[in-house]
C-alpha positions as a LaTeX table, in Angstrom:
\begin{tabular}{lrrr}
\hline
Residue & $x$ (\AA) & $y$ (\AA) & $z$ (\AA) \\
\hline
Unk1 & 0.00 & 0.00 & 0.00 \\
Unk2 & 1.49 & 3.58 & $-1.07$ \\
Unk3 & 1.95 & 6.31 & 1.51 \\
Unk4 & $-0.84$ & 8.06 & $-0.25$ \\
Unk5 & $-3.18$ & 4.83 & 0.43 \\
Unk6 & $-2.07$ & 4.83 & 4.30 \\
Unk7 & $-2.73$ & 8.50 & 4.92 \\
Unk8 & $-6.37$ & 8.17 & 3.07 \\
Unk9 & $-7.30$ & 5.02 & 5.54 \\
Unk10 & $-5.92$ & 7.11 & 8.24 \\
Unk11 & $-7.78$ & 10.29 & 7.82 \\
Unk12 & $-11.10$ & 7.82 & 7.00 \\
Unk13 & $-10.90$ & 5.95 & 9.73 \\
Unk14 & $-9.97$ & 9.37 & 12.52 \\
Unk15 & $-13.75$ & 10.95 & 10.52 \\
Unk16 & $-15.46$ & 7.88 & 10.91 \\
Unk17 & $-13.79$ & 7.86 & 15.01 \\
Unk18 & $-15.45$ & 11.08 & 15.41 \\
Unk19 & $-19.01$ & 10.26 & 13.52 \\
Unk20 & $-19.34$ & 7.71 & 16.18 \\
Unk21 & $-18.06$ & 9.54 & 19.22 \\
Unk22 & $-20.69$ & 12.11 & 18.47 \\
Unk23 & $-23.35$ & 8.97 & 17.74 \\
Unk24 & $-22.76$ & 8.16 & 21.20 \\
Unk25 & $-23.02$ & 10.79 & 22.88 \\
Unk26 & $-19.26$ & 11.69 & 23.54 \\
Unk27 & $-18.20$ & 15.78 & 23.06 \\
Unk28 & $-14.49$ & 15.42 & 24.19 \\
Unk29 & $-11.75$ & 13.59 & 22.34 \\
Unk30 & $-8.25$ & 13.37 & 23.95 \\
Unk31 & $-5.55$ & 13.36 & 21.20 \\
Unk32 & $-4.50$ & 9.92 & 23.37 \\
Unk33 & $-8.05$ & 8.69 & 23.29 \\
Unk34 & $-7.37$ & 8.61 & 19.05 \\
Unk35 & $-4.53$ & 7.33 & 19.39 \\
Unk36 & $-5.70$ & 4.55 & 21.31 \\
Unk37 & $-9.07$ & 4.02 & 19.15 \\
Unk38 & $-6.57$ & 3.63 & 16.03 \\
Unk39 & $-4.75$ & 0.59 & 17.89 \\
Unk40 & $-1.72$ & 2.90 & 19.13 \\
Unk41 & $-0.46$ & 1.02 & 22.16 \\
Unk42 & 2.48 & 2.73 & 22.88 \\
Unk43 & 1.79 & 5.88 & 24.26 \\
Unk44 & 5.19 & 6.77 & 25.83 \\
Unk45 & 5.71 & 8.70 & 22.14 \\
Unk46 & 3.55 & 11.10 & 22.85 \\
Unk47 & 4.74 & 14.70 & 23.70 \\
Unk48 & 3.62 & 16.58 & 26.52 \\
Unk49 & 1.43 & 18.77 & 24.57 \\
Unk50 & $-0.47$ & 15.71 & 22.74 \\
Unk51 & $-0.94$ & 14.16 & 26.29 \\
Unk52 & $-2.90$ & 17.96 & 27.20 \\
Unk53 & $-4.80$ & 18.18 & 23.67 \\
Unk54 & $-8.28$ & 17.59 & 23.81 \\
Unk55 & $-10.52$ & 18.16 & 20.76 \\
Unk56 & $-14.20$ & 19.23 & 21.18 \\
Unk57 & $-16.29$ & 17.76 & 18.72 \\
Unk58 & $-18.11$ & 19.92 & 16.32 \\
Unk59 & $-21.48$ & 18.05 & 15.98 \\
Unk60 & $-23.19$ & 20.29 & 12.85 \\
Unk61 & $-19.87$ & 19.54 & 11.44 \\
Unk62 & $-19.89$ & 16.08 & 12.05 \\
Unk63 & $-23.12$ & 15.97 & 10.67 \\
Unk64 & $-22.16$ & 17.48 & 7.41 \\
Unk65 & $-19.70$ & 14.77 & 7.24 \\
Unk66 & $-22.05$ & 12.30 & 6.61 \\
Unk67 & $-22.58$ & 13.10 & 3.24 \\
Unk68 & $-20.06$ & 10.61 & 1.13 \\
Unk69 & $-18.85$ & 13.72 & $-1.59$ \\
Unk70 & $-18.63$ & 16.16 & 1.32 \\
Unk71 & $-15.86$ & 13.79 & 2.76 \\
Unk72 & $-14.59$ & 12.86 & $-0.19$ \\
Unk73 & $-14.44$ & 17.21 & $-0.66$ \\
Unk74 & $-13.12$ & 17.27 & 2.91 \\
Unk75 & $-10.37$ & 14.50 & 2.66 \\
Unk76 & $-9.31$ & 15.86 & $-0.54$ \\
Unk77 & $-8.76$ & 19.74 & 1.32 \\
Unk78 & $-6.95$ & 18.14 & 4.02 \\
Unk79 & $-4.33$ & 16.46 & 2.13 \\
Unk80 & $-4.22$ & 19.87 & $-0.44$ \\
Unk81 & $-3.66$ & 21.82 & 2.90 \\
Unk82 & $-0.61$ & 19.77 & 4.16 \\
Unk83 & 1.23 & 19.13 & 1.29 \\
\hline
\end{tabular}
């Protein structure tokens, strides 16, 4: 799988972490709670300021996300934005 494979899986699966945190309820993601959803088991990595970041969810957002072409639109501004 190509790096560009692996960082579209990634980013998929952290959106579709965060559709079902909202689903159930949840408004408050730790940076080490995604970590930990995404099968990271070694947290000693992590810097001081990822242990401290904590990401409120954005449920309208969320909601929008949803929508297959808006993530697709989404995804696609992500990976424009960090490269």
């Amino acid at each position: 799988m190509n790096d560009d494979k692996i960082e579209n899986r990634i980013t998929n699966l952290i959106l579709e972490l965060l559709l079902d945190a909202r689903e159930n309820g949840i408004d408050l993601l730790s940076f080490e709670d995604v970590c930990t959803m995404l099968g990271v088991d070694d947290m000693s990595l992590l810097t001081e300021l990822e242990r401290d970041e904590n990401y409120i969810l954005n449920h309208e957002y969320l909601e929008k996300l949803k929508d297959p072409e808006i993530r697709k639109a989404m995804i696609e501004s992500f990976r424009a934005t960090k490269h």
